[in-house]
C-alpha positions in Angstrom: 0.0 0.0 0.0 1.5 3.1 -1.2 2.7 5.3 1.8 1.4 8.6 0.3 -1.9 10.0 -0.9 -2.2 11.7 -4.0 -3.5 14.3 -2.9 -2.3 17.1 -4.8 1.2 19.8 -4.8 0.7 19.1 -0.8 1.4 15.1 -0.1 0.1 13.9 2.9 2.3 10.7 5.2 0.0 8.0 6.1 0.9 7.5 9.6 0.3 4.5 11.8 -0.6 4.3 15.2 -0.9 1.7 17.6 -0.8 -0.6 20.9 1.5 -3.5 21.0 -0.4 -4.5 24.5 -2.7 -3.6 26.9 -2.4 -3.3 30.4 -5.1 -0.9 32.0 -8.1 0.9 31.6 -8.7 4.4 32.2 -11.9 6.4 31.8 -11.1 9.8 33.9 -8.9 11.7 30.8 -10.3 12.0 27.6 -9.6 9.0 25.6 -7.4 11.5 23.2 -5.0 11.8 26.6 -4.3 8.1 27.3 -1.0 7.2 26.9 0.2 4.1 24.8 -1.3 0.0 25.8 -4.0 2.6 28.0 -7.7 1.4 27.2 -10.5 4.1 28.0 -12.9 1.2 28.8 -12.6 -2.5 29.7 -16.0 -4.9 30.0 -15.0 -8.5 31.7 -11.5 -8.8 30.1 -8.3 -9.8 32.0 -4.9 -7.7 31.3 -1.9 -10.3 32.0 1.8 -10.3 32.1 2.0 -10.9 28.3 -0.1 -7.2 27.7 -2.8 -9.0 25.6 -6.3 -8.7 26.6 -8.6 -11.7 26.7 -12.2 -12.1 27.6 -12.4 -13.5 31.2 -12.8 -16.6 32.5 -16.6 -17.8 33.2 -18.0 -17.9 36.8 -19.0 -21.4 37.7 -21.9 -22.1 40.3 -20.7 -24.4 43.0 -23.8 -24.5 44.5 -27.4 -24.2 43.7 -30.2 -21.3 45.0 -30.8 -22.2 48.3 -33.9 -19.8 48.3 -36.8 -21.3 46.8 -40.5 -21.5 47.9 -41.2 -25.3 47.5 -41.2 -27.9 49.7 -37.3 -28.3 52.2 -34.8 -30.7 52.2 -33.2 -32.7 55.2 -29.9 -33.9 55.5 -27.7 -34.7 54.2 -27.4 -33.8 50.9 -25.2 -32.9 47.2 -25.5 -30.1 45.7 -24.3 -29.3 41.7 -25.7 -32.9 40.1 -28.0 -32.2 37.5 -31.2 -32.0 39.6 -29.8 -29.9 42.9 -32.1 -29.8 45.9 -33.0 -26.3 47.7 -33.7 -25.2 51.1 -36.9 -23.8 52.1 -36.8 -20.7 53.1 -39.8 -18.7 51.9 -39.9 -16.8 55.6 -37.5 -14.7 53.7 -36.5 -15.3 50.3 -32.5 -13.7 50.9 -29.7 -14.8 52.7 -28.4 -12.3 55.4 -24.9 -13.2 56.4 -21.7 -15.5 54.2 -18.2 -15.9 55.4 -15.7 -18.9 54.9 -14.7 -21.9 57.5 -11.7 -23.8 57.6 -12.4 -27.3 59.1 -9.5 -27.2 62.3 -9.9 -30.9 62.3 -9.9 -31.6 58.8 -6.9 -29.6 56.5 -8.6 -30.7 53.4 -12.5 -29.5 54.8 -12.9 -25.6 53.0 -15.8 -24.3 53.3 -18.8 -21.7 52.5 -21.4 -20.8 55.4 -24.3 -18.7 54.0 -27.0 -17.8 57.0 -30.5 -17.9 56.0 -33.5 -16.8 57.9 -34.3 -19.9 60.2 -31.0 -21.9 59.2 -27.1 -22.0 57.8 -25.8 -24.1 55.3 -22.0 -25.4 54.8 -20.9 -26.2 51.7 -17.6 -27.7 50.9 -15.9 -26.1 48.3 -14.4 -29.3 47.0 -17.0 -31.9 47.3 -19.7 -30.0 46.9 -21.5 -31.7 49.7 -23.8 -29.6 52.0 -25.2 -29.4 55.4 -27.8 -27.3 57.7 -26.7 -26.0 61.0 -29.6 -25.7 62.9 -30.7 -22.7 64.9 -32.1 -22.6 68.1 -35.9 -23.8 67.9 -37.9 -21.0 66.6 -35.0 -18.5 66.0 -35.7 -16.6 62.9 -32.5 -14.1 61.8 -34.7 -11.9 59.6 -32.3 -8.8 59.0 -28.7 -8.0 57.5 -26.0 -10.3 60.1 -22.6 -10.5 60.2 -20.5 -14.4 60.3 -16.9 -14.8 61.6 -14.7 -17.6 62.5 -13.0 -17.2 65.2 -11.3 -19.8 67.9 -12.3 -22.9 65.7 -15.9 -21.3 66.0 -18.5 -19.5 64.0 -20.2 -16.6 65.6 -22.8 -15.3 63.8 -23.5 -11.4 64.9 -26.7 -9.3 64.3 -27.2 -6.1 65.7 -28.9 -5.8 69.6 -29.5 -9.4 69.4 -27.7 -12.2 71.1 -25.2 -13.6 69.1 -24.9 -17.5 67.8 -21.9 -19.4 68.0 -21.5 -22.9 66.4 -18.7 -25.1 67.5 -17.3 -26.0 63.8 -17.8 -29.8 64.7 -19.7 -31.7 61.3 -19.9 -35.2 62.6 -22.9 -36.8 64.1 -22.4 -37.6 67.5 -23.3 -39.8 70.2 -26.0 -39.1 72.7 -23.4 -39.3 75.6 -20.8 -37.0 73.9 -23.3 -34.3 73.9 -22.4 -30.7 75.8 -24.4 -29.4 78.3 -25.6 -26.2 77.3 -25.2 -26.3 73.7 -27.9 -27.0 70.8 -28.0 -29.9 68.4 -30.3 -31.3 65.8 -30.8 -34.9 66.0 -29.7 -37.4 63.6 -30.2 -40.5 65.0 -33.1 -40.9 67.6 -32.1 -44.9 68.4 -32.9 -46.1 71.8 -32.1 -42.4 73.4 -34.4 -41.5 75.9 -34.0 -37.4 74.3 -36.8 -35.9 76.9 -33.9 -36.7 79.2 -31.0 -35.3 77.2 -33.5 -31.6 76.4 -35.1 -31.6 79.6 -38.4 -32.2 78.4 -41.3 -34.6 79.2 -43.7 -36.4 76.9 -42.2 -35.1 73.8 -41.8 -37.5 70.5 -38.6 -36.5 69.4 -37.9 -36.8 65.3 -34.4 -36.5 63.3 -34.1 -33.0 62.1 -35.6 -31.7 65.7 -33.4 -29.2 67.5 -32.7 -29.3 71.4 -31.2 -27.5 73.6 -29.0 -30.6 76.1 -30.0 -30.2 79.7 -28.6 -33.4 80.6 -25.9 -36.1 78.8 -27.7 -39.1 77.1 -27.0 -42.4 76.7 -27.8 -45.0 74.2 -27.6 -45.1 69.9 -28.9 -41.7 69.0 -26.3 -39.3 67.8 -26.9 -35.4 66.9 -25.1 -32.6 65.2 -24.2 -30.0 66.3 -25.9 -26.7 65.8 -26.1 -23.1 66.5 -26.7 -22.0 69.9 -27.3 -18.4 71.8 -23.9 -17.5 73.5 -25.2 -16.3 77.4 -26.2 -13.1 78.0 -27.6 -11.3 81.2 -25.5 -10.8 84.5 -22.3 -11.9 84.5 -21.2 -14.1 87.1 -17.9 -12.4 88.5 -14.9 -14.5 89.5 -15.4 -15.7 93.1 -12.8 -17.4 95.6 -11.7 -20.8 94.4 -10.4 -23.5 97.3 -12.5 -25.4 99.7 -12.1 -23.7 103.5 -9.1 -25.7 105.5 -6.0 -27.3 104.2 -6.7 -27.3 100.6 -3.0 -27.4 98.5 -1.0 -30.0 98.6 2.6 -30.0 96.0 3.9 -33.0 95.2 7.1 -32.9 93.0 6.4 -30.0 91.7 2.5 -30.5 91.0 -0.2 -28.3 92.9 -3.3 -30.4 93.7 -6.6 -28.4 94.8 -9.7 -29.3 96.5 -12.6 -26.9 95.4 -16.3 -27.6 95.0 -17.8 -27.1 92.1 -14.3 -25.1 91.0 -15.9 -24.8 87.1 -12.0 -24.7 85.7 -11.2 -26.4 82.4 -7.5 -27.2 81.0 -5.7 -24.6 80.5 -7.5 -21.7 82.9 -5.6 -19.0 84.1 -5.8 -18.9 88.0 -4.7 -16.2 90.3 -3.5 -16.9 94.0 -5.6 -14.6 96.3 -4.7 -15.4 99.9 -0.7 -17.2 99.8 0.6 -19.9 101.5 4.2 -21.2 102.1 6.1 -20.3 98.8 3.1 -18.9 96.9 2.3 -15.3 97.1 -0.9 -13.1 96.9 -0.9 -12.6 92.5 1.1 -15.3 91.3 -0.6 -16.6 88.5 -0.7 -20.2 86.7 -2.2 -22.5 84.5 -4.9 -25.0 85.4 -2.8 -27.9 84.2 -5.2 -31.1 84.8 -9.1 -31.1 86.1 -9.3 -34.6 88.0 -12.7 -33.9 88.7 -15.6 -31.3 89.2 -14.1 -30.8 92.8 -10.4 -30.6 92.4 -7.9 -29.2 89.8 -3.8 -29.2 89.3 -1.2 -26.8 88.3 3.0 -26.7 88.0 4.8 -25.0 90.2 8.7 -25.1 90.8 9.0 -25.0 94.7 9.3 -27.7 96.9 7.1 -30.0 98.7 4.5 -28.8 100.8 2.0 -30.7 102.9 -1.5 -29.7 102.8 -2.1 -25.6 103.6 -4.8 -23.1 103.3 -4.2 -21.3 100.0 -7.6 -19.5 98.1 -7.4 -18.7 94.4 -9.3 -16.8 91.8 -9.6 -16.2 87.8 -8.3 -12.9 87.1 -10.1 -10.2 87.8 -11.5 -7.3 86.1 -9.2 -4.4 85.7 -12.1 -1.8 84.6 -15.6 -1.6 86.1 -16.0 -5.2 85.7 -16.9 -8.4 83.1 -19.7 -8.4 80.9 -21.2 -10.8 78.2 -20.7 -10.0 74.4 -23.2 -6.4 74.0 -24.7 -7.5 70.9 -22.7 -6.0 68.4 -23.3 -5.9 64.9 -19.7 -7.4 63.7 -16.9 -8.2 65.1 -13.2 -9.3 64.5 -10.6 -11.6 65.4 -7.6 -9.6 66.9 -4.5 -10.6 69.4 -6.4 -14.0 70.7 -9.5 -11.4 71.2 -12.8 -11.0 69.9 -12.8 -7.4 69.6 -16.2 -5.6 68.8 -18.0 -2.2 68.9 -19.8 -1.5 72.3 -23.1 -0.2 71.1 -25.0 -2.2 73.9 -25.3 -3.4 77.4 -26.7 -6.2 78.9 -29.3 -6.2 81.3 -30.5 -8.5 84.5 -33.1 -10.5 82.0 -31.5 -12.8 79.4 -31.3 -11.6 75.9 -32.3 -8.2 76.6 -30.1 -5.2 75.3 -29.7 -1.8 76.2 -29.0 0.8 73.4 -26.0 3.0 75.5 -26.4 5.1 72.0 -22.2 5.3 71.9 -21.6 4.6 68.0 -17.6 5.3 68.5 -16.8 2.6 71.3 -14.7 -0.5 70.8 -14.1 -3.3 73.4 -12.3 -6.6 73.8 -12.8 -10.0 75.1 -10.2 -11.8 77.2 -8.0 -14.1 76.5 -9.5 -16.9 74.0 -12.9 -16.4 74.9 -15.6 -14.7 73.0 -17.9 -14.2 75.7 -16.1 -12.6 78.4 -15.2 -8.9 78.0 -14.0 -6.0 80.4 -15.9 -3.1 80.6 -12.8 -0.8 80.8 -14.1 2.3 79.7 -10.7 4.2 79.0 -10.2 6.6 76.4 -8.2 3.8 74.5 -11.3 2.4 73.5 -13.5 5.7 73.3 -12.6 7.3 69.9 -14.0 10.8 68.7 -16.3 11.2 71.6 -18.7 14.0 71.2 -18.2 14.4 67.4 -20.9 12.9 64.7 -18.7 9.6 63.9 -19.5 6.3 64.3 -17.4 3.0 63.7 -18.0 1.3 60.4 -15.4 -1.7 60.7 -12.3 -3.2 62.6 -9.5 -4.7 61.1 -6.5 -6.2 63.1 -3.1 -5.3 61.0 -1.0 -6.7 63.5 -0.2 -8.3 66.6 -0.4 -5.1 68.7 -2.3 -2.5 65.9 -5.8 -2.9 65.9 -7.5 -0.3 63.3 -10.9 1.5 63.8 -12.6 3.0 60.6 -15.1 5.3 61.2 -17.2 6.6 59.1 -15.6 10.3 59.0 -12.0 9.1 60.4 -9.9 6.2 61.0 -8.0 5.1 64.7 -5.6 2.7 65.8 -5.5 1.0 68.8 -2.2 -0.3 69.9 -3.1 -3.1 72.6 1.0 -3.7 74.3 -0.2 -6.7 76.7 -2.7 -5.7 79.2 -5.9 -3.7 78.2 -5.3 -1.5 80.6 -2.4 -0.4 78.6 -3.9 0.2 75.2 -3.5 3.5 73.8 -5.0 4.5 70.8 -4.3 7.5 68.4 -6.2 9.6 65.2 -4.6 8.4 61.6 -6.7 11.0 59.8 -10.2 12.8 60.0 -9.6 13.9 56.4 -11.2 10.8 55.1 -13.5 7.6 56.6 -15.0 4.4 55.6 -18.4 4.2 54.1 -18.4 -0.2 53.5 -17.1 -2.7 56.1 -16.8 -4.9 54.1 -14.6 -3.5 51.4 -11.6 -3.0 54.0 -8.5 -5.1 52.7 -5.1 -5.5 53.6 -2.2 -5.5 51.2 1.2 -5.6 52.3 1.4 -2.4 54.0 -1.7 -1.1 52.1 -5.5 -0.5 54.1 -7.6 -0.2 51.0 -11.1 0.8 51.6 -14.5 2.1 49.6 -14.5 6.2 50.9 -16.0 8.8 50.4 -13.4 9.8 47.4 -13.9 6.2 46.1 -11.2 3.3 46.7 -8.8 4.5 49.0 -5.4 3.8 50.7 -3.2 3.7 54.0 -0.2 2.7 54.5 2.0 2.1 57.2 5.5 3.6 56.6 6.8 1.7 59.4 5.3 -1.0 62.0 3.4 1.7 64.2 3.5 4.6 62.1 0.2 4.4 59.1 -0.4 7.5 56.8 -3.3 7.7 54.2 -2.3 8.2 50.4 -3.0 11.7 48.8 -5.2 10.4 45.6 -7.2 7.7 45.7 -6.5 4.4 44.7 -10.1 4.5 42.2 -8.3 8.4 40.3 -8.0 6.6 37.3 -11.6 5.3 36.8 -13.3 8.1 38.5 -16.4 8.0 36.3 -17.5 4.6 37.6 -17.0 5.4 40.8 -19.3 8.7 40.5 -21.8 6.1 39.3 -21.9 4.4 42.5 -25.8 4.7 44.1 -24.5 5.8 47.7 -27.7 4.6 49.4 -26.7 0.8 49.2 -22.6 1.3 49.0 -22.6 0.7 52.6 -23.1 -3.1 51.2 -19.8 -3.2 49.0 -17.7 -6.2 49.3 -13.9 -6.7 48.4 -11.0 -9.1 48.7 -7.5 -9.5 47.8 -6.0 -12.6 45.4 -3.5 -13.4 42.8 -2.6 -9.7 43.0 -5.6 -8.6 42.4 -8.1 -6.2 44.1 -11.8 -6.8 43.6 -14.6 -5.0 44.6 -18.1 -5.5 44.2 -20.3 -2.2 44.0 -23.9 -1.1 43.1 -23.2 0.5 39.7 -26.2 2.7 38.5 -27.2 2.8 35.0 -28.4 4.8 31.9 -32.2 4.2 30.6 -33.5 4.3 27.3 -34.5 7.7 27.8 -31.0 8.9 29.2 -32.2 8.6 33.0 -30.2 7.2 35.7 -31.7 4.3 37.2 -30.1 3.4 40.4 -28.4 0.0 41.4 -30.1 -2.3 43.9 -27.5 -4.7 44.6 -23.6 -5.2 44.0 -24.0 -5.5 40.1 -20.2 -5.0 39.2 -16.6 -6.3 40.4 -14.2 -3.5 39.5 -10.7 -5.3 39.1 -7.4 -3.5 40.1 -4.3 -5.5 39.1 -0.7 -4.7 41.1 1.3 -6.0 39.3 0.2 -4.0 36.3 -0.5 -0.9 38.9 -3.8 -0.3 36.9 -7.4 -1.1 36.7 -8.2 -4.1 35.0 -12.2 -4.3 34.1 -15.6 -3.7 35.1 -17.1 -7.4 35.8 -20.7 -8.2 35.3 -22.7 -11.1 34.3 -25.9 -11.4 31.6 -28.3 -11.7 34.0 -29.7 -9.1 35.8 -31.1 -11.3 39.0 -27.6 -11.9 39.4 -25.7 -9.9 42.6 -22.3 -10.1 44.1 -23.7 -10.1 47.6 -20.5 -11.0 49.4 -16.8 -11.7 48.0 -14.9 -14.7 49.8 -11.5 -15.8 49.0 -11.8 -19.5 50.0 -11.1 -23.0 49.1 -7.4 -25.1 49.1 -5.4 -26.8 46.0 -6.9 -26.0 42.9 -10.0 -25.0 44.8 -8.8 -22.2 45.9 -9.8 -18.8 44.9 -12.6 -15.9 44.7 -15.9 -17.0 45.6 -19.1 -14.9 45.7 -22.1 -15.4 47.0 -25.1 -13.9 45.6 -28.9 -12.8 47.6 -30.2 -16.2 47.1 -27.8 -18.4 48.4 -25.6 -19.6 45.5 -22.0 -20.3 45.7 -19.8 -19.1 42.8 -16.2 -19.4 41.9 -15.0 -16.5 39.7 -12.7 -16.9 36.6 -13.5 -20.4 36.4 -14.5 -22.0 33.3 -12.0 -22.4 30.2 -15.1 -22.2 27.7 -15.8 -18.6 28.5 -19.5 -19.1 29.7 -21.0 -17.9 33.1 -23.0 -20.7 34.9 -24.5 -18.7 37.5 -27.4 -20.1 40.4 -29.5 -16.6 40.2 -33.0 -17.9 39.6 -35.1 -19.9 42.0 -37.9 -20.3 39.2 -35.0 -21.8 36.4 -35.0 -25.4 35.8 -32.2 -27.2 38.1 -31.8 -24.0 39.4 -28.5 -23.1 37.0 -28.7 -21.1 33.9 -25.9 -20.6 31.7 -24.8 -16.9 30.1 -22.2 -15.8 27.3 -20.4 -12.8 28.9 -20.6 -9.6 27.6 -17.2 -9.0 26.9 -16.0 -5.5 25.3 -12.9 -3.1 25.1 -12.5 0.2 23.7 -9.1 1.8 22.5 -7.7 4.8 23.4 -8.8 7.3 20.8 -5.6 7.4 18.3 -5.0 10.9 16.8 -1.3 10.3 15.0 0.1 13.2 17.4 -1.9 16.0 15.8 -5.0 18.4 16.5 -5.4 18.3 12.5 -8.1 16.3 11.2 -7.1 13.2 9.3 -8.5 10.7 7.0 -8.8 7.5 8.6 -7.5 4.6 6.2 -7.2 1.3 7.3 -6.8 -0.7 10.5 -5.0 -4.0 12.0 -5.8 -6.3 14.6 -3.7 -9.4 16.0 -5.7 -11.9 17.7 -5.8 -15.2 18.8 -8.1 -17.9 20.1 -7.8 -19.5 23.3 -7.1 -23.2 23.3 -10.8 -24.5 24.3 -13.0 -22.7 22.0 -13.2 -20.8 18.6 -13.4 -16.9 18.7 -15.7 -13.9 17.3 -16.1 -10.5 17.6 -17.9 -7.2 16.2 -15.3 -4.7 15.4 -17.0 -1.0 16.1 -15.2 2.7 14.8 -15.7 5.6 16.6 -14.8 9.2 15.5 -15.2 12.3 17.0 -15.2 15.7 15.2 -16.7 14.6 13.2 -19.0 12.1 15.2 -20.2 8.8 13.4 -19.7 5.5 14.1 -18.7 2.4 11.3 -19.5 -0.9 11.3 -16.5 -2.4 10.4 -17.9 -6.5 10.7 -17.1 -9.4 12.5 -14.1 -11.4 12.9 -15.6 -14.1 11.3 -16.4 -12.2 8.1 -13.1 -11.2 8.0 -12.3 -14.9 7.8 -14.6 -16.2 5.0 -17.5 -16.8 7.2 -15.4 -19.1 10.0 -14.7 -18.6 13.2 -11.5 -18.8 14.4 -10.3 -21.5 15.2 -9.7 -23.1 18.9 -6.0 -22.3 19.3 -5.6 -20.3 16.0 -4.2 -16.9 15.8 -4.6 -14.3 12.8 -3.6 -10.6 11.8 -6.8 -9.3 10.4 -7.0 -6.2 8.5 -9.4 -3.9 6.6 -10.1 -0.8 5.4 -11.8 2.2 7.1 -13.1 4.0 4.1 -10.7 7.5 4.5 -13.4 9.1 7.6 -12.6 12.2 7.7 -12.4 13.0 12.1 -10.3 14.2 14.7 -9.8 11.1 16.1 -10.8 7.7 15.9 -11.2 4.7 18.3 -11.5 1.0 18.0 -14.3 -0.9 20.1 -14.6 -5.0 20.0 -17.8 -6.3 21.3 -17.4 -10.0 22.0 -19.6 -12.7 20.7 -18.1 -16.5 21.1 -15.1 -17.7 22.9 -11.6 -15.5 24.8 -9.8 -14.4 22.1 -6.8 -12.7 22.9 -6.5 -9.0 21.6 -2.6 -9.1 21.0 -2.1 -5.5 19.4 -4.0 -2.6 17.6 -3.1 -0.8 14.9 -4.7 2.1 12.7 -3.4 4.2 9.9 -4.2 7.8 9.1 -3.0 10.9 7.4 -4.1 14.6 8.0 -7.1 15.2 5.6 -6.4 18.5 4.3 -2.9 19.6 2.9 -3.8 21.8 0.0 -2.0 25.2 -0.3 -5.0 26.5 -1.4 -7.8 28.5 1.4 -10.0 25.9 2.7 -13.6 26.7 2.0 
């Protein structure tokens, strides 16, 4: 082709211009400012270390709806064959809480928990196997809740409500391993007499009843175990331990006590109260052995001692005194601690709260147990007192740092051994969290949905964190305005594979050019780190479809970013080869699944060859190939500006004689743009079969006018 026009005494150079990769997206500067492998828009498509860009991977259900108004289930139960089963939940057709659990007894056992209105449900990631954990009898959730593992448990949180804790034990077990105090749902009725084991009388027990164990059983029948209401109402303060007389004997180094009724386990901390020969009033040890209800052991490096009259205790408060959890809305796992905003008190009648109406209060369980806290009441834990802030989520960065975002300013705690201790200073009031659940860690990095969009902290040393001056989101600052700020409270983000994704209500354009605003998580905007740029805007071709919550779950090949949508189904992103999203959106679908193409699309940065002229636009070049599981296609849109049109410039597969291209195949395709006279011009491909793999660009264009003569 000849590299001049003939245009006349003024010849004009047919310059090219092009990308020879991609690796971002950026649609806050005009698309004539982007600099070079820069797209100004990216639709589901993945920017890796080669620079191409390739349609993503599909999402692939791992389990089906759970929310369906027909007839319920019973255990146990396998989900993903090609007739899955559903839970009954039509009491309210949502889920209200998701978070993932790590079997302690089982490395292998990953799993899913998704709380529904009157149940949960675990589903292992790998197996895709299910169970119910059973509430308490009659306990409906019925509002937005909080789950967390935490000391081998699950606690599941909702605000001024007694919290739920499940013991993370799957197996069915027998009537005489049961715990007093805890709930289960029977399995296996046998030969158990269960009005015993709950307490009851003249009750006909069935499997799938839940019961509260009064008493240990005997016999066959076996139970799981289920939720059950941690205690709440007065707390029982430490009280003198030691029977009255000559109570301690040491033996070779071993403490034996006599106490009543002591209520010590393994591993107990004790505190000596009144001393004896070689043990003094605050020496502290560890319950070592529990012989019995009545006596207990601990080590201590002295010699022998014949029986004298020593009195112990479990440590004391060091504030006003211990409480049971306040109903808190969330909470998080922090330095052995369950720390948790302190919204609530309790009062002298079980599972009733008092709202204290403090919105900026933090405080933190002892030692290992999520049900004991010490109402300290220090400044430590009382951040921005008197100003209109209020805490929107905790995060623990460290061993002794425990941040506090707020919703106008962030805190950090720093918690140096005893409570008592903890001091706690301002990071910045300049900007606050508006989504708990978009706060993730990255090295260094806090990042965080605010006010300004997606936004960073980082600590410049181990004590010392400063927020960034631009926001993370600058680049795609468009998007982000299209946030609806009524429901971004709900965003969800994790961290993997380098990647930052965050799911967000994105509001959209109507036919008439209204706005029409977001109801659920409808996007996952993508920010890659290793290319230090935004990646895509994630949907899916079905508009029952939300990201509800992002997990990052699962072990081996299993393992990666989950999400779990309203209803109750389990998905693992950039999952399937074939390019196809098999989502578990619609209760009223047969089998529950329904497959989608994904609307793929990316947009070029708008190429002007260097020059404000305008040019006549020539030809273009594309280099693309197929991924190795299925054959490719594409439409292939121009866009100029000044002036405006846009050309249909075909499909890949006319370009190709009517084929496809090929599974594995890749092609330089070219054509003509028909000399369009414009500013600027940009390329758009709108995807149709397959992940091709958009190697480079490349368009060719000379200034239009180059006469010596006056333009008319």
């Amino acid at each position: 082709m000849s590299r001049y026009s003939s245009y006349g005494s003024g010849d004009s150079t047919m310059r090219d211009e092009f990308d020879a990769g991609f690796f971002g997206f950026n649609n806050r500067y005009r698309p004539d400012q982007l600099k070079q492998g820069v797209l100004a828009d990216s639709q589901n498509g993945r920017m890796n270390l080669n620079g191409e860009w390739q349609v993503r991977k599909g999402i692939d259900a791992v389990s089906s709806v759970l929310i369906n108004p027909s007839s319920g289930i019973t255990l146990s139960f396998t989900l993903n064959d090609s007739s899955p089963p559903t839970i009954d939940n039509d009491a309210q057709p949502r889920i209200w809480a998701s978070c993932a659990f790590s079997n302690p007894n089982d490395t292998t056992g990953q799993y899913l928990i998704v709380a529904l209105n009157d149940r949960a449900s675990a589903t292992n990631l790998r197996t895709g196997n299910s169970l119910t954990l059973s509430y308490p009898s009659g306990y409906e959730l019925g509002g937005l809740s909080f789950l967390l593992q935490a000391f081998q448990q699950v606690v599941l949180f909702k605000e001024g409500s007694t919290a739920l804790v499940w013991d993370g034990e799957f197996d069915s077990i027998s009537a005489d391993s049961l715990d007093i105090g805890k709930n289960y749902t029977i399995d296996v009725v046998g030969d158990t007499d269960w009005n015993t084991v709950a307490g009851t009388s003249a009750i006909t027990y069935s499997v799938g009843d839940v019961i509260k164990v009064e008493a240990i059983g005997s016999g066959t029948g076996k139970a799981f175990s289920a939720f059950t209401r941690v205690p709440s109402g007065p707390y029982t303060q430490p009280v003198q331990i030691g029977d009255s007389g000559n109570n301690t004997i040491i033996t070779n180094n071993v403490a034996t006590v006599t106490a009543t009724s002591h209520g010590l386990s393994i591993g107990s901390d004790i505190v000596v109260s009144k001393d004896g020969n070689g043990i003094s009033i605050g020496d502290k040890f560890k319950v070592a052995t529990v012989p019995d209800a009545n006596s207990f052991t601990f080590f201590i490096q002295i010699g022998d001692q014949s029986a004298q009259n020593i009195s112990y205790t479990k440590p004391v408060s060091v504030g006003t005194g211990f409480t049971h959890m306040p109903a808190p809305a969330f909470g998080v796992y922090h330095q052995n601690r369950l720390a948790v905003p302190f919204a609530y008190e309790n009062t002298t009648t079980e599972n009733t709260f008092l709202d204290i109406a403090t919105k900026d209060e933090v405080i933190l369980s002892q030692l290992l147990d999520i049900n004991t806290y010490d109402d300290i009441r220090t400044a430590a834990f009382r951040l921005n007192a008197g100003s209109a802030d209020f805490i929107v989520g905790l995060h623990s960065f460290s061993e002794q740092n425990l941040l506090i975002f707020l919703r106008n300013s962030i805190f950090v705690i720093q918690t140096i051994g005893d409570l008592s201790n903890a001091d706690s200073s301002l990071i910045t009031n300049e900007v606050g969290c508006v989504a708990r659940d978009s706060i993730v860690q990255v090295g260094s990095t806090m990042l965080f949905l605010s006010d300004n969009g997606v936004y960073g902290a980082s600590f410049q040393d181990l004590y010392n964190l400063r927020g960034n001056e631009v926001p993370l989101s600058e680049s795609i600052n468009a998007t982000i305005e299209r946030i609806n700020r009524n429901l971004w409270d709900r965003s969800s983000a994790v961290y993997f594979d380098n990647k930052y994704y965050i799911a967000v209500p994105i509001n959209s354009v109507g036919a008439n050019g209204e706005e029409v605003l977001a109801s659920r998580n409808n996007v996952v905007l993508i920010y890659n780190f290793i290319n230090s740029q935004w990646e895509s805007i994630d949907s899916v071709n079905n508009s029952q479809f939300d990201f509800e919550r992002l997990i990052v779950a699962g072990d081996g090949d299993a393992r990666g970013v989950y999400v779990v949508n309203s209803f109750g189904g389990v998905h693992k992103l950039d999952e399937r080869l074939d390019g196809i999203d098999r989502l578990a959106a619609d209760p009223a679908a047969a089998g529950n699944i329904t497959t989608h193409s994904i609307p793929a699309t990316c947009t070029t940065r708008q190429y002007t060859t260097g020059s404000t002229d305008r040019k006549k636009w020539n030809t273009f070049e594309i280099q693309v190939e197929s991924s190795p599981e299925r054959a490719s296609n594409f439409n292939l849109i121009a866009e100029t500006e000044n002036i405006d049109y846009n050309l249909d410039l075909g499909s890949l597969e006319s370009r190709l004689g009517g084929e496809q291209l090929e599974a594995g195949e890749d092609v330089s395709i070219r054509g003509r743009i028909g000399n369009s006279r414009a500013y600027g011009i940009q390329l758009t491909i709108n995807n149709t079969s397959g992940r091709p793999r958009i190697k480079s660009i490349k368009t060719t264009g000379a200034q239009a006018f180059n006469s010596t003569n006056k333009a008319i």
